[in-house]
C-alpha positions in Angstrom: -29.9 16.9 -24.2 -26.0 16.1 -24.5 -24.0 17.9 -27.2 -20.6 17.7 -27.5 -18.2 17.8 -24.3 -21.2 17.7 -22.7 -21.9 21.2 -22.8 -25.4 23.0 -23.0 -26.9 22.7 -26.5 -26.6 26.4 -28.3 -29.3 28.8 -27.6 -30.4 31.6 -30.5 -26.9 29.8 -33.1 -24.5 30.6 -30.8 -22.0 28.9 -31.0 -21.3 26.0 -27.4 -18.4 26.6 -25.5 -15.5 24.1 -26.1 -13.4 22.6 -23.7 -10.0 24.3 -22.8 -6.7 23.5 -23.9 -3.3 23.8 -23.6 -0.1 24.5 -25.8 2.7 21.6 -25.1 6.4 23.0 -25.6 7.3 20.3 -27.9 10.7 21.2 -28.0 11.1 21.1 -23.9 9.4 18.0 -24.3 11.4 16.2 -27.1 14.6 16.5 -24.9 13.2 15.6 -22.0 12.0 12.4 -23.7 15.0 12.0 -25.4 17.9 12.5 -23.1 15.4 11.3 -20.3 17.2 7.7 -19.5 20.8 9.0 -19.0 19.7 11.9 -16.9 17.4 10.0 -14.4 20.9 7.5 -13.9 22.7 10.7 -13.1 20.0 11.9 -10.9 19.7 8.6 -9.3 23.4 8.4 -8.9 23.3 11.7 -6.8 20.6 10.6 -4.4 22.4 7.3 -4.1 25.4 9.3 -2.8 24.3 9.8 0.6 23.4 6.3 1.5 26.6 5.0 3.8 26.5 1.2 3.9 26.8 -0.4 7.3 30.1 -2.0 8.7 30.5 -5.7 7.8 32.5 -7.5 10.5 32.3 -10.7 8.8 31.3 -12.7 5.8 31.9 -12.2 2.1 31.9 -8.5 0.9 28.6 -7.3 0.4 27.9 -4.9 -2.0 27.4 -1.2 -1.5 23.8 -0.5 -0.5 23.8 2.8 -2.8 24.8 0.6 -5.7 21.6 -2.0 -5.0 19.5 0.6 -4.7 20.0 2.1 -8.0 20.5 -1.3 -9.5 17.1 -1.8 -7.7 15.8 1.3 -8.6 17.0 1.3 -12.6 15.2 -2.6 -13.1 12.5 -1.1 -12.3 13.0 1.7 -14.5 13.2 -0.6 -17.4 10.8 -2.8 -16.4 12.6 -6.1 -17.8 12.8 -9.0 -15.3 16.0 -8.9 -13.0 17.9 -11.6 -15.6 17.2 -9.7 -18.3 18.3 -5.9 -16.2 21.9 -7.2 -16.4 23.1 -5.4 -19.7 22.2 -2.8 -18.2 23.8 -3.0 -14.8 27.3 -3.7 -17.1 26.6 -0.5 -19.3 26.4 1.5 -15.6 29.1 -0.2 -14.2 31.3 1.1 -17.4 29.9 4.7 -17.4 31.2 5.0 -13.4 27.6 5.1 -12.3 27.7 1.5 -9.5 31.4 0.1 -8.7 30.1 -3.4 -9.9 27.0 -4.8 -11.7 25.1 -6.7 -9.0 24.5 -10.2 -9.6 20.4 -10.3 -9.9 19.6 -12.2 -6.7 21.6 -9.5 -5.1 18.7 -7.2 -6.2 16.0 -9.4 -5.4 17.5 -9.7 -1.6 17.7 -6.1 -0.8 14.2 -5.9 -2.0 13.3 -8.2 1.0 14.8 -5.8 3.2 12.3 -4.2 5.4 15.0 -1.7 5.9 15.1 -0.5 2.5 11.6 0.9 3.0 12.5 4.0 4.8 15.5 5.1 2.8 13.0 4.7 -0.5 10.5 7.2 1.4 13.3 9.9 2.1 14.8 9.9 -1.3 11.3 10.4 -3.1 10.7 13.3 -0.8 14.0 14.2 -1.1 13.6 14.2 -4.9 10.9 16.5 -4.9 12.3 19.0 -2.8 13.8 20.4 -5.9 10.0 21.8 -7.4 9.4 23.4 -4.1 9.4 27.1 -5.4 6.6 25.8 -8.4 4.6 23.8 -6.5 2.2 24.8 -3.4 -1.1 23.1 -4.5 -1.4 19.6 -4.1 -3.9 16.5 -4.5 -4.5 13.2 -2.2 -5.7 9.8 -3.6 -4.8 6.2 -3.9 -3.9 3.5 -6.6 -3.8 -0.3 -6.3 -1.0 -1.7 -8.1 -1.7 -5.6 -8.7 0.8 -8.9 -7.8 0.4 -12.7 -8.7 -1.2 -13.6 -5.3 -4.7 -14.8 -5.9 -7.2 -15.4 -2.9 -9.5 -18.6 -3.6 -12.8 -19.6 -1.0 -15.4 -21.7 -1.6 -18.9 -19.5 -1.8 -21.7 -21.5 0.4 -24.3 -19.2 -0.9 -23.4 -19.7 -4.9 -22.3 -23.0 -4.4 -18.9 -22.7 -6.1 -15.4 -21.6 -5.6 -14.6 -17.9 -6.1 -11.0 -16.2 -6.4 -9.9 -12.9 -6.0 -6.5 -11.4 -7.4 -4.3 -9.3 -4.7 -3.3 -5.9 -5.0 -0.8 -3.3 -2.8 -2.1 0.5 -2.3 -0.2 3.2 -2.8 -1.2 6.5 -0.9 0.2 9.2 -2.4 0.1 13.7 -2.3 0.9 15.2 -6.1 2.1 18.6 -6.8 -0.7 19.9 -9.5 2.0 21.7 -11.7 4.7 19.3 -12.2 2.6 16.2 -11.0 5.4 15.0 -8.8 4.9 12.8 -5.5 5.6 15.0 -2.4 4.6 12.2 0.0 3.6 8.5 0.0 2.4 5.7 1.9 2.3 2.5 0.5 -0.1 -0.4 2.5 -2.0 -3.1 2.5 -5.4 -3.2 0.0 -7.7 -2.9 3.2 -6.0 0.2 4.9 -8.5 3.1 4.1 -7.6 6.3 2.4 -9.5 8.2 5.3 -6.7 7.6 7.6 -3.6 8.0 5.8 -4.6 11.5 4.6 -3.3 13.2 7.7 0.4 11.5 7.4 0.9 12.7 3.7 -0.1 16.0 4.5 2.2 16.0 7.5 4.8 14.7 5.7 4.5 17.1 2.6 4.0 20.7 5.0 7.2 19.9 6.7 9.1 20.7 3.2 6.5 22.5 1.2 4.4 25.6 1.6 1.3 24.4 0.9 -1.7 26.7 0.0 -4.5 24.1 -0.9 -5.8 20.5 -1.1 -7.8 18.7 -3.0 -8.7 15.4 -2.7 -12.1 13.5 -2.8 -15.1 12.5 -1.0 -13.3 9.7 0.2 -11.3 12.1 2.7 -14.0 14.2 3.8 -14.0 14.4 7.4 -13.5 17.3 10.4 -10.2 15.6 11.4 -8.9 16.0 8.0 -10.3 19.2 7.6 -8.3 20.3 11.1 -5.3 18.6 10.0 -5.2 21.5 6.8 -6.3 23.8 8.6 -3.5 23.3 11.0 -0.9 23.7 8.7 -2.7 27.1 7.2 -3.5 25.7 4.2 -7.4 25.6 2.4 -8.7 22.2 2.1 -11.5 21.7 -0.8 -13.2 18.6 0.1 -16.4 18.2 -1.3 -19.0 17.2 1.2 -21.0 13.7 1.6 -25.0 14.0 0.1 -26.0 13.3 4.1 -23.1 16.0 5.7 -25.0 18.4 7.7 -23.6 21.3 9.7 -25.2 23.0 12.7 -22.7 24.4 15.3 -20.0 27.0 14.6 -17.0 25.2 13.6 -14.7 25.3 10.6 -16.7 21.9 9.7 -19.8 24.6 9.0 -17.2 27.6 7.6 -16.1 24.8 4.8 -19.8 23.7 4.2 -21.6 26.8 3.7 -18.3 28.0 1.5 -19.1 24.4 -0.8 -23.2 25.2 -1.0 -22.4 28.9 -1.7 -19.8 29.0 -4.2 -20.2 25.9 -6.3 -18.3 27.5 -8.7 -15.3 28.6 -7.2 -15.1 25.9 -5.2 -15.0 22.9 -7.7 -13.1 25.4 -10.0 -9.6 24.7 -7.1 -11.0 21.0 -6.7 -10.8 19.6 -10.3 -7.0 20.2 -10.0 -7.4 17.0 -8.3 -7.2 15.2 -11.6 -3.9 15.8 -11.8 -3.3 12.6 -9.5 -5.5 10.8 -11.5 -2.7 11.9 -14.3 0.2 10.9 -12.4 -0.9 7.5 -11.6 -1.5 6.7 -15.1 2.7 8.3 -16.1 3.7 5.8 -13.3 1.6 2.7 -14.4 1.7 3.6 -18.3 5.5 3.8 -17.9 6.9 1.4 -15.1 3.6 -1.1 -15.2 0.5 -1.1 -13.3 1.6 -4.4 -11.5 4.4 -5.4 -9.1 7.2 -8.5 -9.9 7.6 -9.1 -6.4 5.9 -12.0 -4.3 6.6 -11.3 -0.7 4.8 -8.1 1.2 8.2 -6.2 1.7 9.2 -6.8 -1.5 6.0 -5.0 -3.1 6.3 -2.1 -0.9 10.0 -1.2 -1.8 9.0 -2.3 -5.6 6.1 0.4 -5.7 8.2 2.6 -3.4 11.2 2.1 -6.6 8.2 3.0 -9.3 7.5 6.6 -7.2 11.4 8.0 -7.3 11.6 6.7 -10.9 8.7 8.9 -11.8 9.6 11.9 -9.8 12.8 11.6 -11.7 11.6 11.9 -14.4 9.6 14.7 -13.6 12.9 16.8 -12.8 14.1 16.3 -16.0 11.1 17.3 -17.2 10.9 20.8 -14.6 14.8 20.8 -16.3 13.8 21.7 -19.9 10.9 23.5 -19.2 11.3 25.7 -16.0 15.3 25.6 -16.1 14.8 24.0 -12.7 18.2 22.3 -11.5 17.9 19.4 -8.9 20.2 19.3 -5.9 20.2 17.1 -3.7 20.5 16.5 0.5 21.5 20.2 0.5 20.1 20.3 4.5 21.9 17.0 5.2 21.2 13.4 4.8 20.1 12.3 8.2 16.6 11.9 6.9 18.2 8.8 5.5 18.9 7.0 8.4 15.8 7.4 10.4 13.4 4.5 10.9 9.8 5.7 9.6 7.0 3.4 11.4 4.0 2.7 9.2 1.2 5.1 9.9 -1.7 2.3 9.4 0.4 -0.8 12.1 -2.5 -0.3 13.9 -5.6 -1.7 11.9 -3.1 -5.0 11.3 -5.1 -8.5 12.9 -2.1 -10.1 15.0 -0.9 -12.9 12.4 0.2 -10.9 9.1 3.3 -10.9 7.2 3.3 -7.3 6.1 6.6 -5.2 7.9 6.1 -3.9 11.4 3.2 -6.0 11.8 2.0 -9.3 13.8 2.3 -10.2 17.2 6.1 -11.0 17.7 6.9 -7.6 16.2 4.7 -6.0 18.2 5.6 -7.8 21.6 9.4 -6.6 20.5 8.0 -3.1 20.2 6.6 -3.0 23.6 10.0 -4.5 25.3 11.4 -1.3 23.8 9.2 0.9 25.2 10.3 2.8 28.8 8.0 1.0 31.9 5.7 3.4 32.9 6.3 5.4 36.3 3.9 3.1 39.0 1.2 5.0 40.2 0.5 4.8 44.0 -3.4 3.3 45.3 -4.0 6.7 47.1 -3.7 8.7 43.4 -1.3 11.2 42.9 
C-alpha cells in the first residue's frame, strides 16, 4: 500500500511521517538573483586576469586571450547565438571589463582551440577554491549534454534505416552544500564513468579536504574504493546485487558496513542527489545542449557552462555565507600547464576528438625519452 511520499500507511491514527524540508533565505536569494549577472562578469574578469597571452611575432594583432575567454565564456552565459552575444560584448567593453568587443568568429576560433581546454579546467577549479572551508563532502556522476551530429545506419535485422543523435559527457565531483563543481572531465559519450572516477577525485583532494563520497553503483569497484581510501576519505558506494566479499580487505570492511547499517549508510549516500541538482542549474540555466559542431569545440563549450555555474554559485555562498572569492592567491601556474585527457587511452586510432588518433599519438611517442637498451645477458 502507497500513501503519500511513499511512506508507511498510519498504524492505530497516527498520523505518517512527512518528508523534510527546508527554509530558503529569500532575501539572500533575491540578491543573488538579482545582482547575479554583473557579479559573475566581475568574477569572470578576475579569473581572466591571470591568463598572459602568447607573443605574436607576426600577423595582424590578435586579441587578448583573457578577453576571448570571457567573451567566450559570457555567450555562453547568455545562451544567445554568437551574432546575437554582440550587444553584450559592446556593453563590457564600455564598463572596462575586455579592451574590445570580439568580432564573433573571433569567439568561435578560440573555441577550436584545443589549447583552451586546459586553461577552462584550472579556472573552474580555481573558482571553487573559494568554498573550500564549507565544503568537504562531495558526489560523482555524469551528464550527456546533446549537439546537432546525428548517426544514421541501415538496420539489416529491421530492415530500415535507424539514426541516433550525438551527445558529449561531462564527468563531474559536486560539493553537497553549495553544489559547486570541484573537478571535471568532459569526453566522449562511450568513455565509462568507472574510469574517470579516480581522476576527479584526484583532482579535487589535491585542494579540498575531503571527508566522504558518494556516488552510484555505476562506480562501485575495489580500485575506486582504494583510490578514497587513499586520500583518507570514506567512500559510500553502494554495492552490485551479485558483489560478494570473502577475504579481509577494505572491499569486505565497506561491504559488511553497507549490509549492517543500511541506515546510516544510505542516510551519507542520498547527498548524492545533490549532483543530480547541479546538473539540472547548469542545463535549466545555460541549456542542456551544446552550439558547437566540431569535438574541441564541445568540450571547451561544456567546459564554459561549468565556470558559469560555479560563478554563480559564489555569488550565491556571497549572500548567504558572507563567503568572498579570491582568486590565484597560490599563483597562476596551474594555468599554463598542459592537462592530458585521463580516458586517450580507450580512443580507436582514427578519431577527431583532442589528443587522440594515430598521428597525435605517434607525435607523443617522438617526445618520449628512448628507453636505456637492455643488454642479452640481463642486467
Amino acid at each position: 500500500m502507497s500513501t503519500l511520499y511513499d511512506t508507511a500507511p498510519a498504524v492505530g491514527g497516527a498520523t505518517p511521517p512527512l518528508r523534510p524540508s527546508y527554509r530558503q533565505d529569500w532575501r539572500a536569494y533575491n540578491l543573488a538573483q538579482t545582482r547575479e549577472k554583473e557579479m559573475v562578469a566581475r568574477l569572470l574578469r578576475d579569473l581572466c586576469s591571470a591568463i598572459e597571452s602568447p607573443v605574436q611575432r607576426r600577423g595582424r594583432p590578435r586579441i587578448p586571450l583573457a578577453d576571448a575567454v570571457f567573451a567566450a565564456c559570457m555567450k555562453v552565459y547568455g545562451g544567445a547565438s554568437g551574432r546575437r552575444s554582440m550587444t553584450d560584448m559592446r556593453e563590457f567593453e564600455a564598463q572596462g571589463l575586455i579592451d574590445q568587443a570580439p568580432h564573433y568568429n573571433r569567439i568561435f576560433e578560440h573555441l577550436e582551440d584545443s589549447a583552451l581546454t586546459s586553461i577552462l579546467q584550472a579556472m573552474i577549479e580555481e573558482s571553487a577554491r573559494p568554498l573550500r572551508a564549507v565544503e568537504s563532502e562531495f558526489a560523482v556522476d555524469s551528464s550527456g549534454f546533446s549537439n546537432s551530429v546525428y548517426k544514421r545506419w541501415f538496420d539489416a535485422k529491421y530492415g530500415r534505416e535507424r539514426s541516433m543523435g550525438g551527445y558529449v559527457k561531462a564527468h563531474v565531483m559536486v560539493g553537497v552544500t553549495t553544489n559547486v563543481v570541484a573537478s571535471v572531465e568532459v569526453t566522449p559519450a562511450s568513455i565509462s564513468d568507472y574510469e574517470m572516477f579516480a581522476p576527479l577525485v584526484r583532482s579535487t583532494a589535491a585542494r579540498f579536504d575531503i571527508a566522504r563520497i558518494s556516488a552510484d553503483k555505476a562506480y562501485s569497484g575495489r580500485s575506486n574504493l582504494s583510490v578514497v581510501d587513499s586520500i583518507g576519505s570514506v567512500p559510500f558506494i553502494p554495492f552490485r546485487s551479485n558483489a560478494r566479499a570473502t577475504e579481509p580487505s577494505l572491499w569486505k570492511r565497506m561491504y559488511d558496513y553497507f549490509h549492517d547499517n543500511q541506515e546510516e549508510f544510505y542516510g551519507h549516500y542520498h547527498k548524492r542527489s545533490n549532483v543530480e541538482t547541479a546538473f539540472h542549474m547548469i542545463k535549466a540555466k545555460f541549456g542542456a545542449f551544446v552550439r558547437s559542431k566540431s569535438p574541441v569545440a564541445q568540450v571547451n563549450e561544456v567546459l564554459c557552462k561549468v565556470l558559469c555555474h560555479n560563478l554563480c554559485c559564489l555569488v550565491g555562498a556571497f549572500y548567504e555565507f558572507g563567503i568572498a572569492a579570491e582568486f590565484w592567491r597560490d599563483g597562476s601556474q596551474t594555468l599554463k600547464q598542459e592537462r592530458p585527457a585521463a580516458w586517450v587511452r580507450n580512443l580507436p586510432p582514427r578519431t577527431p576528438w583532442p589528443y587522440g588518433g594515430k598521428k597525435a599519438r605517434i607525435a607523443s611517442a617522438k617526445r618520449k625519452p628512448a628507453e636505456t637498451a637492455v643488454p642479452s645477458g640481463g642486467l
